[in-house]
N, C-alpha and C positions, 0 to 999 in steps of 0.2 A: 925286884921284889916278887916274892913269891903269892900266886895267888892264896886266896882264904880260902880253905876246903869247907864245906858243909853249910855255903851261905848262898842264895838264891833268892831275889824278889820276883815278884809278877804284879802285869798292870792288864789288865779285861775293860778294855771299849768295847760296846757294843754302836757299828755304825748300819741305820737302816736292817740289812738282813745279813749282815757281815759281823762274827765278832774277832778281833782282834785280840792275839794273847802276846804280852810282850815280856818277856820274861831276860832278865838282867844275872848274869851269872860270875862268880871270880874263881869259879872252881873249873880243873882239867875234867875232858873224858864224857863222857855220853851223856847228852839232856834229852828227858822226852817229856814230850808236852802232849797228854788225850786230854779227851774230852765224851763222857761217859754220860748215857741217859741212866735216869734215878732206879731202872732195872738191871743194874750193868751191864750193857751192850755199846763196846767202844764205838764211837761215831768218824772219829778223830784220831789221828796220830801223826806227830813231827819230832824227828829223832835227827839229831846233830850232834856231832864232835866238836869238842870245846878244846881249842890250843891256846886259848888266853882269856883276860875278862871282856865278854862281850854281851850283846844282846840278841834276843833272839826272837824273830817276830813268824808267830802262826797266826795266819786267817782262815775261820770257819764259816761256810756258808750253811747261814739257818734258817733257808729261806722255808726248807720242807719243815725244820722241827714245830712238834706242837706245843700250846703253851703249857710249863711244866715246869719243874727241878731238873739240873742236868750237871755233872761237876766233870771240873777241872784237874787234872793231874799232872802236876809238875817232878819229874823226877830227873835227881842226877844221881852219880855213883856210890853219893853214902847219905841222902835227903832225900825225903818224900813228901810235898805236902798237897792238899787237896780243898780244894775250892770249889764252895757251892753258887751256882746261878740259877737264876728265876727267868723265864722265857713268856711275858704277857702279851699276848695277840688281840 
């Protein structure tokens, strides 16, 4: 079976000062996962080739961020989507 092009979930734990981005994909070819503070200044970046449906787990260490907006970018070869988080200290 051929995978689904242009279809991708994400799941954001936040554990202690760690957040976990776990992003589930059925599409071939390049995923990247940033992570951008609300001035765009990328913080984050995890860039993997996809040879089948799998998942794909980024850990971000936010021990330094301060408490804010900060968003999420999940992109593959023909999808883009963006996700906002809240950082309370």
């Amino acid at each position: 079976m051929e995978p689904t092009v242009g279809n991708f979930g994400l799941v954001v734990t936040i554990h202690g000062n760690q957040i976990e981005i776990v992003a589930e994909t059925r599409e071939r070819g390049k995923f990247d996962i940033e992570f951008y503070s609300l001035q765009g200044q990328k913080l984050h970046t995890s860039s993997q080739t996809i040879n089948e449906e799998q998942y794909i787990i980024s850990n971000v260490d936010i021990t330094n961020f301060a408490t804010g907006s900060y968003f999420i970018v999940a992109k593959s070869a023909t999808m883009q989507k963006t996700y906002q988080i809240n950082i309370i200290r």
